[in-house]
N, CA, C and O of each residue as an XYZ file, in Angstrom:
280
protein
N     -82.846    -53.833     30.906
C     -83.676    -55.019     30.792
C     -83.678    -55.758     32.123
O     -82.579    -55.996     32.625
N     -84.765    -56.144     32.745
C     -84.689    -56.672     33.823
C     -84.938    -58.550     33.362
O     -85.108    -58.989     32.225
N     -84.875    -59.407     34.767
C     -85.532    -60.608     34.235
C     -86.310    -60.836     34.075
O     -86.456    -61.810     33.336
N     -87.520    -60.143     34.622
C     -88.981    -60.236     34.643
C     -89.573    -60.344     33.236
O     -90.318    -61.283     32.951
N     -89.211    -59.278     32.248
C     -89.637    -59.492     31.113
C     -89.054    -60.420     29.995
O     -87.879    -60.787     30.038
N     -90.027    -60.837     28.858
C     -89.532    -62.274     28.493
C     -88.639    -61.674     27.464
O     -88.288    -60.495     27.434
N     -88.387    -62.396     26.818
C     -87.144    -62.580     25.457
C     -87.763    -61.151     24.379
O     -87.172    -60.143     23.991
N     -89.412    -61.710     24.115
C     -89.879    -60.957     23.007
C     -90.017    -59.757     23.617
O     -90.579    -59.107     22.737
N     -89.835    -58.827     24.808
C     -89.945    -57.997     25.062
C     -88.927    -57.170     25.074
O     -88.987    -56.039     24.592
N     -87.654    -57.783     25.762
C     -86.308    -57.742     25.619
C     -86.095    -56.744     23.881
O     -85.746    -55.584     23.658
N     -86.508    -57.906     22.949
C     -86.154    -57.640     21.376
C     -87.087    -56.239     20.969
O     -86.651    -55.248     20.383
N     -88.251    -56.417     21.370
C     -89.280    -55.263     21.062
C     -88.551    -53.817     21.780
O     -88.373    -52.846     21.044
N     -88.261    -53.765     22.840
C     -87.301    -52.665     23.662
C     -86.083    -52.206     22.360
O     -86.060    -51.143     21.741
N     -85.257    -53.236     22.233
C     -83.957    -53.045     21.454
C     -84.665    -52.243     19.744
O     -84.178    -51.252     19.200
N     -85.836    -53.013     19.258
C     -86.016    -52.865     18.234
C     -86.706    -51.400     18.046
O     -86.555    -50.878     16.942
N     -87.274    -50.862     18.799
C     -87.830    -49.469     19.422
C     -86.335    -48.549     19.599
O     -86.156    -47.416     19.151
N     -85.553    -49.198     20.210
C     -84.384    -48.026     20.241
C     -83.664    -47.891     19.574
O     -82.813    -47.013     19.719
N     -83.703    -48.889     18.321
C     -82.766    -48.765     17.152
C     -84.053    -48.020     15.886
O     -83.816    -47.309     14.909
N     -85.182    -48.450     16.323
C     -85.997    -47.297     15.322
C     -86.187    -46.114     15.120
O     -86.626    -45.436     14.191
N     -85.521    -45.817     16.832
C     -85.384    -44.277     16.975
C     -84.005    -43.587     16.431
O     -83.744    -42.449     16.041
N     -83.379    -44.566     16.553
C     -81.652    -44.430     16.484
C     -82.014    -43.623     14.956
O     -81.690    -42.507     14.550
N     -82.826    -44.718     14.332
C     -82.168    -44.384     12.819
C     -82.808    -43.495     12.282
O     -82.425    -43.004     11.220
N     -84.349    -42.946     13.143
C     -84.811    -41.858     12.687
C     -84.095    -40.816     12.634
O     -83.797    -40.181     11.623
N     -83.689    -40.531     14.120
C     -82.678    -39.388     14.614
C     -81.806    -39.237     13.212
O     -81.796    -38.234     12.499
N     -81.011    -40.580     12.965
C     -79.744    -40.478     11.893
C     -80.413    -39.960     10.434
O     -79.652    -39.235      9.792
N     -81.481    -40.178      9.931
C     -82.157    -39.671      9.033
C     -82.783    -38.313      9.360
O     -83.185    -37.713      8.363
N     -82.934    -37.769     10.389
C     -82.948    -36.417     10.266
C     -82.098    -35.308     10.543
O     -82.344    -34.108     10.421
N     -80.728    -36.062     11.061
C     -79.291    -35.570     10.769
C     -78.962    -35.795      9.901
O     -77.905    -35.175      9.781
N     -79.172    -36.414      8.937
C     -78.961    -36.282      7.632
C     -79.259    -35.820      6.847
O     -78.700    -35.821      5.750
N     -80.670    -35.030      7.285
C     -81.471    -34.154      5.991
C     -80.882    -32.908      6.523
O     -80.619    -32.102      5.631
N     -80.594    -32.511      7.749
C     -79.976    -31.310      8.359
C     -78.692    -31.165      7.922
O     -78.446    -30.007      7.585
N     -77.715    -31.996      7.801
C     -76.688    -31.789      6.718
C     -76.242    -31.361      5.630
O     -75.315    -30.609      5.329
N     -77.511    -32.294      4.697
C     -77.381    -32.091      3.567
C     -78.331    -30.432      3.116
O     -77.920    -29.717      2.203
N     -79.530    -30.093      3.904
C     -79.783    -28.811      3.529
C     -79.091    -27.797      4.315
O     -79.712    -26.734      4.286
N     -78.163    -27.759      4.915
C     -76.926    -26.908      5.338
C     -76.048    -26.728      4.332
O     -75.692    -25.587      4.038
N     -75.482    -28.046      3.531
C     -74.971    -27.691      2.439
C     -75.015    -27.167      1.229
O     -74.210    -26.519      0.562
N     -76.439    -27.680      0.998
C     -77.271    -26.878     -0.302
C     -77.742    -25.246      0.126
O     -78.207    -24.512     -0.745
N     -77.599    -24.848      1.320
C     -77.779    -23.742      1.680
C     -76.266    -22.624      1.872
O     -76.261    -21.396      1.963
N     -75.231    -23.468      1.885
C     -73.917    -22.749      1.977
C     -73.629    -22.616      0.759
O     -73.238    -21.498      0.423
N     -73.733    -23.813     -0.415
C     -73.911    -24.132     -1.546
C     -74.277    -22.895     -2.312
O     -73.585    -22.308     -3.143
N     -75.508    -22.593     -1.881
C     -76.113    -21.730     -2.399
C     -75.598    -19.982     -1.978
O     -75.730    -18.970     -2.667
N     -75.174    -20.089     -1.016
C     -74.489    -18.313     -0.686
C     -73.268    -18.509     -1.147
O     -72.660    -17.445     -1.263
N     -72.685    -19.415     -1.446
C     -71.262    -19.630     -2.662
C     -71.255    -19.029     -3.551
O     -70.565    -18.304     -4.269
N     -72.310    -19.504     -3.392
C     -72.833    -19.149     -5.483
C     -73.079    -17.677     -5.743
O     -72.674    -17.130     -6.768
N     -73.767    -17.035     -4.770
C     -73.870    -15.762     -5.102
C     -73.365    -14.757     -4.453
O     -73.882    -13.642     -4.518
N     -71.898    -15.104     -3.481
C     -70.745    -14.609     -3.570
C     -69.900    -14.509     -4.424
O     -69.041    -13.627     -4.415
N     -70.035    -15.606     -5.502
C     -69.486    -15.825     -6.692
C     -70.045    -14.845     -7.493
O     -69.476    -13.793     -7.782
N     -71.018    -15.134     -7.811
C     -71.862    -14.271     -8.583
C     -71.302    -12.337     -8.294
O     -70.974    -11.416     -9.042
N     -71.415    -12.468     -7.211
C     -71.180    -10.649     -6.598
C     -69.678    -10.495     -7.208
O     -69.480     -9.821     -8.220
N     -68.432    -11.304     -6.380
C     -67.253    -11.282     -6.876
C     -67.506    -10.822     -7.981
O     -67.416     -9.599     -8.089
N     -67.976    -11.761     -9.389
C     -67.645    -12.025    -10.981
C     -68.147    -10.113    -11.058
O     -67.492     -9.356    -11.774
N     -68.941     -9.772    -10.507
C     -69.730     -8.757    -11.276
C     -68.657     -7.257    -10.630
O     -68.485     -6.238    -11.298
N     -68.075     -7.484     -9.251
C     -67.363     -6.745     -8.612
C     -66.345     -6.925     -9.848
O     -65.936     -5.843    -10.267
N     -66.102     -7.481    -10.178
C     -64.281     -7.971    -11.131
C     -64.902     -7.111    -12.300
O     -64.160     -6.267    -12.804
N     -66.088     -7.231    -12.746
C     -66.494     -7.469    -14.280
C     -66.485     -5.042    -13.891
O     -65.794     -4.146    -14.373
N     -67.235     -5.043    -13.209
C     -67.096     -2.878    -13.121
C     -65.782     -2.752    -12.725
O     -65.439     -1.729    -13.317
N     -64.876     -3.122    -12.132
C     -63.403     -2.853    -11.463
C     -62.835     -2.850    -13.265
O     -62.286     -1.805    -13.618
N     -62.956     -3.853    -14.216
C     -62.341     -3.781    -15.421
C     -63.042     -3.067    -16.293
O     -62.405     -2.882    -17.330
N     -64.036     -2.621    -16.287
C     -64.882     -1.781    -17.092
C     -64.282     -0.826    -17.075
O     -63.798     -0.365    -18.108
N     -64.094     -0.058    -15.485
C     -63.169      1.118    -14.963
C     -62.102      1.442    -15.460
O     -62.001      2.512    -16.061
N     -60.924      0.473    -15.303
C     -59.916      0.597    -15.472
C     -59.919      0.949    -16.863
O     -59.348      2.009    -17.123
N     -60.511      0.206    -17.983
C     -60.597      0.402    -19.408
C     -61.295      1.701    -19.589
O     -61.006      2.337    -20.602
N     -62.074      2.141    -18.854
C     -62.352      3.678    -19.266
C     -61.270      4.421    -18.651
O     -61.114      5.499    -19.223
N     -60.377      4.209    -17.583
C     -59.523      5.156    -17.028
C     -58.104      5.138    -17.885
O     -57.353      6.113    -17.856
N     -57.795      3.917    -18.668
C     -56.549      3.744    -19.995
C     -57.207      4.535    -21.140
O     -56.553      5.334    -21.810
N     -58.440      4.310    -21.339
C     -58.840      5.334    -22.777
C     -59.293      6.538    -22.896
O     -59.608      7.135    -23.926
N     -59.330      7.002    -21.441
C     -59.407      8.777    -20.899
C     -57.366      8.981    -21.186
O     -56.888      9.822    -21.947
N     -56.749      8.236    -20.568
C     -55.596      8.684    -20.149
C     -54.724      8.710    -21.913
O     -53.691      9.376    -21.991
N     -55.237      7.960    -23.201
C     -54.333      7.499    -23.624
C     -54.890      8.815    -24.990
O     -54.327      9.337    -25.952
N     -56.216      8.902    -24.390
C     -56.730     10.665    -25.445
C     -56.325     11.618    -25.271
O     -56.696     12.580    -25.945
């Protein structure tokens, strides 16, 4: 800010760089939050893979006890 310009210009400057401020912060914030709903989401169907990896690993085993126990 120099002296040349008056008071209301001064405020208009500040009020411009805090409008930007908070845009920026609102679109780091949507970048956050769909990072999380996106990790969120490959959780889930690592989960999903796991449950189904677990779910044939015991299928197996129960056919390999009722081969072994005939």
């Amino acid at each position: 800010m120099s002296k040349n310009e008056s008071v209301e210009e001064q405020l208009n400057n500040i009020l411009e760089r805090y409008h930007l401020l908070y845009w920026k912060q609102l679109g780091l914030q949507e970048l956050i939050k769909n990072a999380v709903r996106e990790k969120e989401h490959w959780e889930a169907i690592d989960n999903i893979r796991m449950t189904n990896d677990m779910t044939r690993i015991i299928e197996i085993a129960e056919t390999l006890t009722e081969t072994e126990v005939a």
